[in-house]
PDB file of N, CA, C and O in Angstrom, chain B, residues numbered from 101:
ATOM      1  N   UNK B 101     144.465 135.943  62.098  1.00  0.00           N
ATOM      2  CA  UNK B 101     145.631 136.780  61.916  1.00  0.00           C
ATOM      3  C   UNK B 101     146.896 136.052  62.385  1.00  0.00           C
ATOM      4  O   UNK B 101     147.906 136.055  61.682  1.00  0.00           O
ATOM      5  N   UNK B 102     146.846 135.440  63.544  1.00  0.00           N
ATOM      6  CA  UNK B 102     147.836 134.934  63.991  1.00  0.00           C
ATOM      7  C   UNK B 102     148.184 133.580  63.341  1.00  0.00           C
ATOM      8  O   UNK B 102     149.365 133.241  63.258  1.00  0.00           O
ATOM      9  N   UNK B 103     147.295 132.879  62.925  1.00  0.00           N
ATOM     10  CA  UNK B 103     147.611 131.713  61.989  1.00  0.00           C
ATOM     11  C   UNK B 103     147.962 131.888  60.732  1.00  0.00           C
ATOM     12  O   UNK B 103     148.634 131.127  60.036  1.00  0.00           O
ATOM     13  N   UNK B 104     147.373 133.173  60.377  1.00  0.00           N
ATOM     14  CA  UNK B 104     148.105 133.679  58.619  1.00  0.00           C
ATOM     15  C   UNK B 104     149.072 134.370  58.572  1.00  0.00           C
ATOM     16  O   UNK B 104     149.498 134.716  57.470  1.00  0.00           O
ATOM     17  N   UNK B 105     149.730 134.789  59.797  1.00  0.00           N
ATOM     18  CA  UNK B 105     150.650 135.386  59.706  1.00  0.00           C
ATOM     19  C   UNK B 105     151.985 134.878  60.286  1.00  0.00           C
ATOM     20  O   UNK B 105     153.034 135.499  60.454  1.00  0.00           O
ATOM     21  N   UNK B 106     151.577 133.147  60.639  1.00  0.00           N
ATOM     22  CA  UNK B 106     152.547 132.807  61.771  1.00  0.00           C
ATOM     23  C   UNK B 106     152.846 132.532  62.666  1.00  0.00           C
ATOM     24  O   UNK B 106     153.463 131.476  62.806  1.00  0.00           O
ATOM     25  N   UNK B 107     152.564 133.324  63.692  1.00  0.00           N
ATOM     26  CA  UNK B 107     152.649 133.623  64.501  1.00  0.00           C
ATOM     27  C   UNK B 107     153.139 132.536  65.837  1.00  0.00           C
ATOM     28  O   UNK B 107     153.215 131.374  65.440  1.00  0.00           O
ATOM     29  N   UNK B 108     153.377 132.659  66.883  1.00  0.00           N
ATOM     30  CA  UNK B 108     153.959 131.952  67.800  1.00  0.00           C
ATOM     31  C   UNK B 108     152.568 131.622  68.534  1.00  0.00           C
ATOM     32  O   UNK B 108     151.842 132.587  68.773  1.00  0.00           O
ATOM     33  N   UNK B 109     152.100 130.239  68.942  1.00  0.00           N
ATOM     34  CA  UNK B 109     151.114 129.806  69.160  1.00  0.00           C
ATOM     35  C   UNK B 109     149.307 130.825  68.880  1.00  0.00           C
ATOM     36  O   UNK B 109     148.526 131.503  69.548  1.00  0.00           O
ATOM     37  N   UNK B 110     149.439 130.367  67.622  1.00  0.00           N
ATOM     38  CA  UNK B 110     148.319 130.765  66.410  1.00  0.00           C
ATOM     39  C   UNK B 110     147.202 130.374  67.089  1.00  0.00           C
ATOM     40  O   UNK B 110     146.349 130.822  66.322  1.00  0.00           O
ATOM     41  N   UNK B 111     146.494 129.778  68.123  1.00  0.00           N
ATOM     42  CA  UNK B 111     145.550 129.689  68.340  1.00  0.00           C
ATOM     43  C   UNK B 111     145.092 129.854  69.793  1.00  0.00           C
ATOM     44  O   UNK B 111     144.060 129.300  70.170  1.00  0.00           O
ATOM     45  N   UNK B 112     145.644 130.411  70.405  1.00  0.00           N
ATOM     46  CA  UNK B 112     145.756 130.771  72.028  1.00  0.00           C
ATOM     47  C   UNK B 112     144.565 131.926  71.908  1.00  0.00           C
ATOM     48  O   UNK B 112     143.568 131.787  72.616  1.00  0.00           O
ATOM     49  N   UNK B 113     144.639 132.761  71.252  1.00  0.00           N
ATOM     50  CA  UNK B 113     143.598 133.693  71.375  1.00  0.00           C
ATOM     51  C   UNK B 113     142.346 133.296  70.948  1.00  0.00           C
ATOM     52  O   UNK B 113     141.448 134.087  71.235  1.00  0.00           O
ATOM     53  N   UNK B 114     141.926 131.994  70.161  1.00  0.00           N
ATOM     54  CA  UNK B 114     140.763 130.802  70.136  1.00  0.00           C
ATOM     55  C   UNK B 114     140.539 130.549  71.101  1.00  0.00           C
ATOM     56  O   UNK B 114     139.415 130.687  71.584  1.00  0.00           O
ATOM     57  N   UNK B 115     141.484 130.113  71.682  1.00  0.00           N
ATOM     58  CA  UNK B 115     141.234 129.299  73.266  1.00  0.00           C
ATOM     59  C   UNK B 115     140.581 130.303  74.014  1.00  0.00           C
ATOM     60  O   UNK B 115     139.458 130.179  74.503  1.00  0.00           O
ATOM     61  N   UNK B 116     141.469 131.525  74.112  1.00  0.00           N
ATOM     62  CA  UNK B 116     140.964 132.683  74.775  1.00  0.00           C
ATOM     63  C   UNK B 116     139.856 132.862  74.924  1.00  0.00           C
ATOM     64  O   UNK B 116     139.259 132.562  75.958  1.00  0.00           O
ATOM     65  N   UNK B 117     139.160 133.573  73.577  1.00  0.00           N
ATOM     66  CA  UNK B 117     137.493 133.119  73.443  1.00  0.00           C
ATOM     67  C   UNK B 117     136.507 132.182  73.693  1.00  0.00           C
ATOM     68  O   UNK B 117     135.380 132.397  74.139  1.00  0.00           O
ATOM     69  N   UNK B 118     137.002 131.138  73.380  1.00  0.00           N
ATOM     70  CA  UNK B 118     136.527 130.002  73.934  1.00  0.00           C
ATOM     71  C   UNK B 118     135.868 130.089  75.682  1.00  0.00           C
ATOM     72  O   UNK B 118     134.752 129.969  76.187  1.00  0.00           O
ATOM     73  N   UNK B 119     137.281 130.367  76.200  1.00  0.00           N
ATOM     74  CA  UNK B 119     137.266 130.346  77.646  1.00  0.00           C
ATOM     75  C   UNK B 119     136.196 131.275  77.829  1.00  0.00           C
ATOM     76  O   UNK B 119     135.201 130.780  78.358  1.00  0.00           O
ATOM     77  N   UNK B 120     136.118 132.687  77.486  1.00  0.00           N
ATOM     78  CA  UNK B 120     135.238 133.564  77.474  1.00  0.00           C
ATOM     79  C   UNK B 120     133.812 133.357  77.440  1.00  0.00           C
ATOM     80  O   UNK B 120     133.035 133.826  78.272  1.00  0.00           O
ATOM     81  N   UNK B 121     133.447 132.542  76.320  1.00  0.00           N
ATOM     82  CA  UNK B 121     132.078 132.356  76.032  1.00  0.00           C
ATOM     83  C   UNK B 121     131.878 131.499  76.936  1.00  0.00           C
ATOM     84  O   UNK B 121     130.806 131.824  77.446  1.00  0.00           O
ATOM     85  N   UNK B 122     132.395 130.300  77.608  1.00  0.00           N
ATOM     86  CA  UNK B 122     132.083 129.328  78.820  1.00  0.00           C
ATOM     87  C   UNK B 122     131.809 130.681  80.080  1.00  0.00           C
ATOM     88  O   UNK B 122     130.685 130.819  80.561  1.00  0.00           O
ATOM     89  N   UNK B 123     133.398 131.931  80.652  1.00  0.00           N
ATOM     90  CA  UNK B 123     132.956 132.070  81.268  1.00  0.00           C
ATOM     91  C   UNK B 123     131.542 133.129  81.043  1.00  0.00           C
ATOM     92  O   UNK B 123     131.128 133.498  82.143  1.00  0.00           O
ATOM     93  N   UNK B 124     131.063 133.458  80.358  1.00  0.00           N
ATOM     94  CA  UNK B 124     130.144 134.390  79.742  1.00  0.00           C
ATOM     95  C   UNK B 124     128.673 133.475  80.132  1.00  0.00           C
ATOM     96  O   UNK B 124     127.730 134.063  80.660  1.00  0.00           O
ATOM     97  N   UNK B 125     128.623 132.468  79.915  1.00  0.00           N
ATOM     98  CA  UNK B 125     127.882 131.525  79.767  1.00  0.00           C
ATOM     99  C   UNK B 125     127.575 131.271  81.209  1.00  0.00           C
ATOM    100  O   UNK B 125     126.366 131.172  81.418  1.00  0.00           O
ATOM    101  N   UNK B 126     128.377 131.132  82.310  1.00  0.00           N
ATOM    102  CA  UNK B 126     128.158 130.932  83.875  1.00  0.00           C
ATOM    103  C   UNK B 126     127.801 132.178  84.441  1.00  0.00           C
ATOM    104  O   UNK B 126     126.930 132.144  85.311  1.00  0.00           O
ATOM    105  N   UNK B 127     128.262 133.209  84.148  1.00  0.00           N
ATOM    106  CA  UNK B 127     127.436 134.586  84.089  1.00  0.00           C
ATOM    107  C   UNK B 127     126.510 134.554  84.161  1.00  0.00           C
ATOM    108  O   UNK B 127     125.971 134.924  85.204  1.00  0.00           O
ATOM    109  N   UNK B 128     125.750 134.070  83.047  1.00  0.00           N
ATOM    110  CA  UNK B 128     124.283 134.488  82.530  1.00  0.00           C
ATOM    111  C   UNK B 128     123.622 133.676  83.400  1.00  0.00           C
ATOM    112  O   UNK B 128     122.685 134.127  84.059  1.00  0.00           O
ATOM    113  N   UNK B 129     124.025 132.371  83.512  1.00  0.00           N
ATOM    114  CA  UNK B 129     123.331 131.849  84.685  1.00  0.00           C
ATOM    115  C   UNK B 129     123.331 131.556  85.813  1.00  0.00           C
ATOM    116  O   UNK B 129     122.662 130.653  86.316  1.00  0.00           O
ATOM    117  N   UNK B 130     124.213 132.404  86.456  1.00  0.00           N
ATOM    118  CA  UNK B 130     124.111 132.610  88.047  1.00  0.00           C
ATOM    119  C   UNK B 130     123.163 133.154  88.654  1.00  0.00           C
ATOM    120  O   UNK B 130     123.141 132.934  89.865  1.00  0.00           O
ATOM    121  N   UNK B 131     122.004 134.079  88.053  1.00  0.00           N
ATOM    122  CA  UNK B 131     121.056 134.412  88.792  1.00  0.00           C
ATOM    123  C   UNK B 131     119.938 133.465  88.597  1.00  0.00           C
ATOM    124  O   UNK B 131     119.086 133.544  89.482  1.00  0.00           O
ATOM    125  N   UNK B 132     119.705 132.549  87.630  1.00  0.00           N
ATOM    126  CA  UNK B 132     119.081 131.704  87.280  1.00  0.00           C
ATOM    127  C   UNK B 132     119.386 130.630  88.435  1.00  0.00           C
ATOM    128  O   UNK B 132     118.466 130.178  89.116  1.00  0.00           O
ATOM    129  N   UNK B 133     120.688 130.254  88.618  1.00  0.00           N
ATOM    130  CA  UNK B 133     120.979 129.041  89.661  1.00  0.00           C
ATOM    131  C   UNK B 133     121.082 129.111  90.768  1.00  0.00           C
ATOM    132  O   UNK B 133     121.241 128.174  91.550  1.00  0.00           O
ATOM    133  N   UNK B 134     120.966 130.859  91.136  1.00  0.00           N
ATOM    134  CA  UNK B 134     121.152 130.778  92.707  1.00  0.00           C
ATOM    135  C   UNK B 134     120.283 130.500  93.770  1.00  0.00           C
ATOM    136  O   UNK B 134     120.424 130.887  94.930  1.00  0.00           O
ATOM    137  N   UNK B 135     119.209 129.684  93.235  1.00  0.00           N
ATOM    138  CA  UNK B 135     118.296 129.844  94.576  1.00  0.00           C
ATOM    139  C   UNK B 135     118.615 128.314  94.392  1.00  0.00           C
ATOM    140  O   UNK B 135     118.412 127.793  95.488  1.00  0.00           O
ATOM    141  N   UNK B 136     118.993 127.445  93.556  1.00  0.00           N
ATOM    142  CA  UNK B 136     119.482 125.956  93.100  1.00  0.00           C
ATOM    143  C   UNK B 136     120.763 125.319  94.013  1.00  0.00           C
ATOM    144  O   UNK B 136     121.006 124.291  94.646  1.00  0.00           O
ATOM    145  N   UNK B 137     121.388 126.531  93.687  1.00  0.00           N
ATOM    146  CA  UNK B 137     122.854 126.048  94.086  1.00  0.00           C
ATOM    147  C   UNK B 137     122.952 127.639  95.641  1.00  0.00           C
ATOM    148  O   UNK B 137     122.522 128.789  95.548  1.00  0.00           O
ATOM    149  N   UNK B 138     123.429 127.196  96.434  1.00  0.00           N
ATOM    150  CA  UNK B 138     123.034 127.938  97.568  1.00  0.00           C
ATOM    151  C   UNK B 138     124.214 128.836  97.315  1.00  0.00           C
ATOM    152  O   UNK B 138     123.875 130.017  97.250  1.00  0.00           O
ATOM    153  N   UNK B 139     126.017 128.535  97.089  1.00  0.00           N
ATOM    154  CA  UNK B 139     127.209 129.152  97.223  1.00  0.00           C
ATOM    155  C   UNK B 139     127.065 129.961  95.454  1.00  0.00           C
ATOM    156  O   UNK B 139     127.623 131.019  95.162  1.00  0.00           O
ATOM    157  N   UNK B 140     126.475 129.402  94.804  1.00  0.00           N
ATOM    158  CA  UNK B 140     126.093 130.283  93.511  1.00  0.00           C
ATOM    159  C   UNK B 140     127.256 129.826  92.305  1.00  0.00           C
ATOM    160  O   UNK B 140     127.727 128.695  92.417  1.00  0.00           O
ATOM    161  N   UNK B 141     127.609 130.483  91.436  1.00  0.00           N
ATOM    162  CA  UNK B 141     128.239 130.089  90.287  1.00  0.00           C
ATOM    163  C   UNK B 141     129.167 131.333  89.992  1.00  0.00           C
ATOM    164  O   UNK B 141     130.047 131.075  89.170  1.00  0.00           O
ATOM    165  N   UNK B 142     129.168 132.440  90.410  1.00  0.00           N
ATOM    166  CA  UNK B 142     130.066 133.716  90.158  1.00  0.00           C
ATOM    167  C   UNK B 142     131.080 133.671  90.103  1.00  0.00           C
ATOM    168  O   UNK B 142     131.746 134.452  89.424  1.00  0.00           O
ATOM    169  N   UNK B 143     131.720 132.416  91.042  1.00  0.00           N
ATOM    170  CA  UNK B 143     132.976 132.741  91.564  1.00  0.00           C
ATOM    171  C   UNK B 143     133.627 132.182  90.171  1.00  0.00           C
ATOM    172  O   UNK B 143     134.714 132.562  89.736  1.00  0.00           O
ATOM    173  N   UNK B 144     132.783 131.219  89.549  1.00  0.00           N
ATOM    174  CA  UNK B 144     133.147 131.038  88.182  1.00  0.00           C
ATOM    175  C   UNK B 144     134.055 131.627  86.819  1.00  0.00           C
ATOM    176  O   UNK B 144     134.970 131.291  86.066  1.00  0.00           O
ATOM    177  N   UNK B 145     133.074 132.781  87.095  1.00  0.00           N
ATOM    178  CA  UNK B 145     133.149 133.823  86.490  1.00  0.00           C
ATOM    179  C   UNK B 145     134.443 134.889  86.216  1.00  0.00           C
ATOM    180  O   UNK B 145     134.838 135.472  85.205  1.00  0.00           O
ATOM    181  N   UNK B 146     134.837 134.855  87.421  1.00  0.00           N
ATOM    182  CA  UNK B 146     135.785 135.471  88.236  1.00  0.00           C
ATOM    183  C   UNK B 146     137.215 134.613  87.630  1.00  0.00           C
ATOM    184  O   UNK B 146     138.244 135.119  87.184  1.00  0.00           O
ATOM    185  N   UNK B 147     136.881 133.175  87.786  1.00  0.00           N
ATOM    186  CA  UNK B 147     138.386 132.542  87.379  1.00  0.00           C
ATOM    187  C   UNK B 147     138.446 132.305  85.614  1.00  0.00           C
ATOM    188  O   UNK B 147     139.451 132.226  84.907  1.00  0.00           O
ATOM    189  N   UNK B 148     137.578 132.258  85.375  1.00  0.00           N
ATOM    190  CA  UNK B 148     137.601 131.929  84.036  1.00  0.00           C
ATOM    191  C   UNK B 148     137.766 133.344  83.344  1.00  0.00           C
ATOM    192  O   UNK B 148     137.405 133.201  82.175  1.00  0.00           O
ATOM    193  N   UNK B 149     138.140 134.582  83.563  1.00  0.00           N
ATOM    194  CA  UNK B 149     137.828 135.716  83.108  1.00  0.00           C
ATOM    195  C   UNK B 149     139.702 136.095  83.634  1.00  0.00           C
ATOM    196  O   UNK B 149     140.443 136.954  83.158  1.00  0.00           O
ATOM    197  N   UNK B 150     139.949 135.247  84.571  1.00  0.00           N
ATOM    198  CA  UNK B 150     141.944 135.378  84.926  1.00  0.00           C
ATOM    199  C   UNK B 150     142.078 134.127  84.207  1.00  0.00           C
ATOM    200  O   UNK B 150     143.272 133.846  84.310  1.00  0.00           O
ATOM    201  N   UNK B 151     141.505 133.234  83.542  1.00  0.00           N
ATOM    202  CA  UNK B 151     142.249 132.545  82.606  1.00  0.00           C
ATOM    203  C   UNK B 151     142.554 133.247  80.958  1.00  0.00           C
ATOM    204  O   UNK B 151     143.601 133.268  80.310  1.00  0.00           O
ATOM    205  N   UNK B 152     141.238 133.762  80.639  1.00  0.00           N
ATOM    206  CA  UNK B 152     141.397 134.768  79.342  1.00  0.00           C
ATOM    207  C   UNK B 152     142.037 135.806  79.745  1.00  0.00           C
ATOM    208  O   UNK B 152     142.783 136.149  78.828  1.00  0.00           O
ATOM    209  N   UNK B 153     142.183 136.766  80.990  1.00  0.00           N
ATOM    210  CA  UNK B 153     143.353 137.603  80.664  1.00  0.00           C
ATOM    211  C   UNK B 153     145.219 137.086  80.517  1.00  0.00           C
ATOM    212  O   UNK B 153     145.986 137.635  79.726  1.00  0.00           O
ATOM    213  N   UNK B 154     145.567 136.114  81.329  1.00  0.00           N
ATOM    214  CA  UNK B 154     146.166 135.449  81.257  1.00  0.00           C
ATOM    215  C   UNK B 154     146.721 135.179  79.849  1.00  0.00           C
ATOM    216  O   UNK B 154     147.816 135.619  79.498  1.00  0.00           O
ATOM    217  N   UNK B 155     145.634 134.165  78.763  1.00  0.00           N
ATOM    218  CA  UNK B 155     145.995 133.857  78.050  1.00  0.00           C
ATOM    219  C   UNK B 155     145.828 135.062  76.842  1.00  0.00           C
ATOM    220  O   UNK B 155     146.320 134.914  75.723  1.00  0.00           O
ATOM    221  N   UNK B 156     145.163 136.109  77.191  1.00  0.00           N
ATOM    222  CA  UNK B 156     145.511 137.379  75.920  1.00  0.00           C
ATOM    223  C   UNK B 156     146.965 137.736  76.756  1.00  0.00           C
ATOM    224  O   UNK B 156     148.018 137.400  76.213  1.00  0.00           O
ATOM    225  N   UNK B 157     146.996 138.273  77.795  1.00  0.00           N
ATOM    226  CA  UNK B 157     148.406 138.551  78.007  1.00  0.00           C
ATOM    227  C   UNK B 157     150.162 137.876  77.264  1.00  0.00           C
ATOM    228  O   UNK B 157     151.167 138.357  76.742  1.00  0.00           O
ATOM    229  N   UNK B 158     149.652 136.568  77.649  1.00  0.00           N
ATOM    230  CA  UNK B 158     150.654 135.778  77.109  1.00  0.00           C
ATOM    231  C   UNK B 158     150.823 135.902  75.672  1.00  0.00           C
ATOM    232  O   UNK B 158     151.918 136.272  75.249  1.00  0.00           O
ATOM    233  N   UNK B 159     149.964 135.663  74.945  1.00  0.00           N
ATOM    234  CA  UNK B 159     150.255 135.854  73.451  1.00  0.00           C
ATOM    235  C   UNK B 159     150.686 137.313  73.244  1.00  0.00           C
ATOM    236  O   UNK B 159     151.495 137.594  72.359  1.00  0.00           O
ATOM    237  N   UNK B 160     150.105 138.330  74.124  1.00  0.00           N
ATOM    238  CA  UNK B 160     151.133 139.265  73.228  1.00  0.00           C
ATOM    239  C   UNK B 160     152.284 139.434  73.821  1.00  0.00           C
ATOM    240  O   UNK B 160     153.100 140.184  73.285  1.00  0.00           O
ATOM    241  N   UNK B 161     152.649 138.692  75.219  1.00  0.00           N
ATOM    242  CA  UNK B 161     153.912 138.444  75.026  1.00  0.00           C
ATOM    243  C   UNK B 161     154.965 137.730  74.690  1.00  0.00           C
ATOM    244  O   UNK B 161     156.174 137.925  74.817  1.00  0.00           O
ATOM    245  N   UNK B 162     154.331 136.867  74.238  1.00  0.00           N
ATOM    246  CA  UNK B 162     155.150 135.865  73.234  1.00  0.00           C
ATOM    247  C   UNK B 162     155.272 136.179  71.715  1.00  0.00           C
ATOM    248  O   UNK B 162     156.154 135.682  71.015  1.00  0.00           O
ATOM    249  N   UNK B 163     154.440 136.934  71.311  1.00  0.00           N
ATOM    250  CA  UNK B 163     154.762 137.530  70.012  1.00  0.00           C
ATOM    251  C   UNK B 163     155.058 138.929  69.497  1.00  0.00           C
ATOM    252  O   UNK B 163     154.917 139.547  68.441  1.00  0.00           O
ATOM    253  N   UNK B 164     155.692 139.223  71.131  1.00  0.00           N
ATOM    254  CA  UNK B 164     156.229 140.507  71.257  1.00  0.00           C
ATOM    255  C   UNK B 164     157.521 140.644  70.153  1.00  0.00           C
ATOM    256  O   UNK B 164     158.300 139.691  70.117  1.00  0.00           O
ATOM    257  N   UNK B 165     157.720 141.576  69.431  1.00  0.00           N
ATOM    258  CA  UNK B 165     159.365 141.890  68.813  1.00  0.00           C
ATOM    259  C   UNK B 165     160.472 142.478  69.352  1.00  0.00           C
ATOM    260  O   UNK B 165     160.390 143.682  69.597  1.00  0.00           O
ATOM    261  N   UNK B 166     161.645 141.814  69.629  1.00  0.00           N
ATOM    262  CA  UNK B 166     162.622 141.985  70.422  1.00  0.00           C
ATOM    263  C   UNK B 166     163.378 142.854  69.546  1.00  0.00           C
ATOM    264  O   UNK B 166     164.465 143.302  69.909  1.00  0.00           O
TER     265      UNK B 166
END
């Protein structure tokens, strides 16, 4: 939508997802890694999930109409 329509950085909400499925992906295996990794992988989770709100935020405010 945002690339067919234009839009002010057309692929940020790719990225977005992107970021998502990585952090989605450390999710799934934090209970798998925690007896591996002693401090665990969650906290992962946690930042990569304020990078996709972040970057949905931004796009709709950058392609907000003034």
């Amino acid at each position: 939508y945002h690339y067919l329509f234009k839009k002010t950085e057309p692929f940020s909400l790719l990225l977005a997802s992107f970021v998502f499925l990585c952090s989605l992906t450390f999710r799934t295996l934090d209970n798998a890694l925690c007896e591996t990794i002693p401090f665990g992988i969650h906290f992962l989770w946690h930042c990569l999930n304020s990078i996709v709100l972040y970057l949905a935020v931004r796009t709709l405010i950058v392609n907000e109409k003034t």
